[in-house]
C-alpha positions as CSV (number, residue, x, y, z in Angstrom):
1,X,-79.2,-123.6,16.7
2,X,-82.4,-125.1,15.8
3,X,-83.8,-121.0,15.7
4,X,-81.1,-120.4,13.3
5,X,-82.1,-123.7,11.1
6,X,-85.5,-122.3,11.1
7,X,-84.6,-118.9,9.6
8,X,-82.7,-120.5,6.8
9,X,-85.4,-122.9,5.9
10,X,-88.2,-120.1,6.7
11,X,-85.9,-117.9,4.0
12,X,-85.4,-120.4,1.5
13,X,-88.8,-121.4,1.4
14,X,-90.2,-117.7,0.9
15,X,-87.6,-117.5,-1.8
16,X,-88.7,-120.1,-3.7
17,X,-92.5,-119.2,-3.5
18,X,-91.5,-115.7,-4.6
19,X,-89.7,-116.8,-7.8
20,X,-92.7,-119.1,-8.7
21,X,-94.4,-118.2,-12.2
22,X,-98.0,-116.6,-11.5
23,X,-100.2,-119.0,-14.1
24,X,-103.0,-117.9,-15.4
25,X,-106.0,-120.6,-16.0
26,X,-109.2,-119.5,-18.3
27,X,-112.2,-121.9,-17.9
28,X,-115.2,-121.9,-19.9
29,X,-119.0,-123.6,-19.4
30,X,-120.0,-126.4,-21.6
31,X,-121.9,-125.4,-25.1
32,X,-125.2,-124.2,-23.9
33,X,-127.8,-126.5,-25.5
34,X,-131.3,-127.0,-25.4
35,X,-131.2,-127.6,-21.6
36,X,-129.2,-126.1,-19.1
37,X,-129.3,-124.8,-15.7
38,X,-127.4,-122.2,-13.8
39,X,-127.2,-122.2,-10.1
40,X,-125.2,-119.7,-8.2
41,X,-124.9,-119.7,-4.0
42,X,-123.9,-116.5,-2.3
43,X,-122.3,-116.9,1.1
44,X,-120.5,-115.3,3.6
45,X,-120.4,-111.2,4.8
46,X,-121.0,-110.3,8.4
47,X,-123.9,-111.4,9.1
48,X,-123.3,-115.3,7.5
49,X,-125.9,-114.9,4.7
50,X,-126.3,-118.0,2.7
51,X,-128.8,-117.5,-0.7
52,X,-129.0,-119.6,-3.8
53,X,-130.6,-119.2,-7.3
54,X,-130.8,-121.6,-10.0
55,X,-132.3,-120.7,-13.5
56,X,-133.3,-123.3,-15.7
57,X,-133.0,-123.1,-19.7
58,X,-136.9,-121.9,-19.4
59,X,-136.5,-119.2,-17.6
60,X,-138.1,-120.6,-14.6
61,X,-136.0,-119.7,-11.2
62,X,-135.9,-120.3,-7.6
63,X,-134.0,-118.7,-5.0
64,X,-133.8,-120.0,-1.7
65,X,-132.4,-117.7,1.7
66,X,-131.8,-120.1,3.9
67,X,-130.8,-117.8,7.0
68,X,-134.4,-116.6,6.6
69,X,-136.1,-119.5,5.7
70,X,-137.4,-118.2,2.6
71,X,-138.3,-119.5,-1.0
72,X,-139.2,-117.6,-3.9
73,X,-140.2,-119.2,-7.5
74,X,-141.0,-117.7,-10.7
75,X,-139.9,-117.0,-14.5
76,X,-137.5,-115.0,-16.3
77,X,-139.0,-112.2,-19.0
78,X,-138.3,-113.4,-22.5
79,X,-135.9,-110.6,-22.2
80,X,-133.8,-111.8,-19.1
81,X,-134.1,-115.0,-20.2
82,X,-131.7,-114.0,-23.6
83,X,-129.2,-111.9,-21.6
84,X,-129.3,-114.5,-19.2
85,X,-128.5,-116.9,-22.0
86,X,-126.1,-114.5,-23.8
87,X,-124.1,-113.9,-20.1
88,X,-123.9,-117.8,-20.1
89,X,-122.2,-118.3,-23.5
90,X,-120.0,-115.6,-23.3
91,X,-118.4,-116.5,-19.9
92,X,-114.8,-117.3,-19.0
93,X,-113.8,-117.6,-15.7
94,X,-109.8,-116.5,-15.4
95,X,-108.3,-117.6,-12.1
96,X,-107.3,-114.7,-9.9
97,X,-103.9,-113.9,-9.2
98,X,-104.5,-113.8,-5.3
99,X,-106.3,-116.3,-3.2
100,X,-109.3,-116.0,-1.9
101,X,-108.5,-114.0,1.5
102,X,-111.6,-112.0,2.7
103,X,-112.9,-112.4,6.1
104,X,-116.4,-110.4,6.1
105,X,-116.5,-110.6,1.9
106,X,-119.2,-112.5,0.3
107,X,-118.4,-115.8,-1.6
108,X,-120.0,-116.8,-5.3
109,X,-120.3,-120.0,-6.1
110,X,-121.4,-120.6,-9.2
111,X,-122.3,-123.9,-11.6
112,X,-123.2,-123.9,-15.0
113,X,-124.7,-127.1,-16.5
114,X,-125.3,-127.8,-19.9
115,X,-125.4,-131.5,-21.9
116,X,-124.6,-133.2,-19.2
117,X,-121.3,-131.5,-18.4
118,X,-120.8,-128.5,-16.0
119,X,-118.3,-125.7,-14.8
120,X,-118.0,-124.9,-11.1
121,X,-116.2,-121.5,-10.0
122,X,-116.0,-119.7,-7.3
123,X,-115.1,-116.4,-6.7
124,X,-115.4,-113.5,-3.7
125,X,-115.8,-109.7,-3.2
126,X,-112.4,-109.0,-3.8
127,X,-111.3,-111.0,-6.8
128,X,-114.6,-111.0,-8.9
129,X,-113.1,-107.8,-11.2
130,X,-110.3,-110.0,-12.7
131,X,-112.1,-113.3,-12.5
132,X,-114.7,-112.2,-15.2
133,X,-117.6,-113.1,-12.9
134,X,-118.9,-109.9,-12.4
135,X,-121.6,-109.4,-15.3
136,X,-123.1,-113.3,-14.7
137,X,-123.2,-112.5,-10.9
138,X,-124.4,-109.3,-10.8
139,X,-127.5,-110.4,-13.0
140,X,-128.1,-112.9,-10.6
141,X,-127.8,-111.4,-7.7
142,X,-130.2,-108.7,-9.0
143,X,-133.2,-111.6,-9.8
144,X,-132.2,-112.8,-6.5
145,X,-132.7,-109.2,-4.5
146,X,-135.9,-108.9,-6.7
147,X,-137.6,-111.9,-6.0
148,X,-136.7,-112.3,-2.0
149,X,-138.2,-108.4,-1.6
């Protein structure tokens, strides 16, 4: 009896999550002003990696790799300082239509401050395509190889 309850509720309940409406949510930074920051923390993969990056509104950078204990400052070109900028403006984030469900992906988390406001996403391996993250954390990832070789 109480197997057979189970089923029924077990059916009913998939049911109902199958009918639900798939919503899709865009989110976009604050207006980039005269100062703002970008910080992005990758985590995750086989081996636990856990690096972060954060570029301020000068171009100046630092990435930390904390599984190796290492620490890495400098400064954007003039030149990856403006795409950096322009990657900034220009982002959405659109919430993916599956969850995050990766065991051995890596994770981006990334934060975009500007006027005292900010926009946190987060995003992994799998869904990046259809999140829109892929340009912004690509760049950073590449500053981030770069300056930890």
């Amino acid at each position: 009896m109480f197997k057979s309850k189970f089923l029924i509720l077990l059916i009913v309940a998939l049911t109902m999550t199958g009918c639900a409406k798939e919503t899709e949510i865009t989110y976009t930074p604050p207006p980039i002003e005269d100062e703002w920051s970008v910080t992005m923390v990758q985590s995750g993969g086989i081996m636990g990696l856990l690096r972060s990056i954060r570029v301020s509104s000068d171009g100046t950078y630092s990435v930390v790799d904390e599984r190796a204990g290492g620490r890495v400052e400098g400064t954007l070109s003039g030149n990856e300082l403006a795409h950096l900028k322009d990657l900034v403006a220009g982002f959405s984030f659109l919430t993916p239509k599956i969850p995050m469900v990766c065991a051995d992906c890596f994770v981006y988390e990334v934060e975009i401050q500007s006027g005292g406001q900010k926009l946190v996403v987060e995003t992994d391996d799998v869904n990046m395509p259809e999140t829109g993250m892929g340009p912004l954390v690509e760049f950073l990832r590449g500053v981030m190889d770069s300056a930890l070789q």
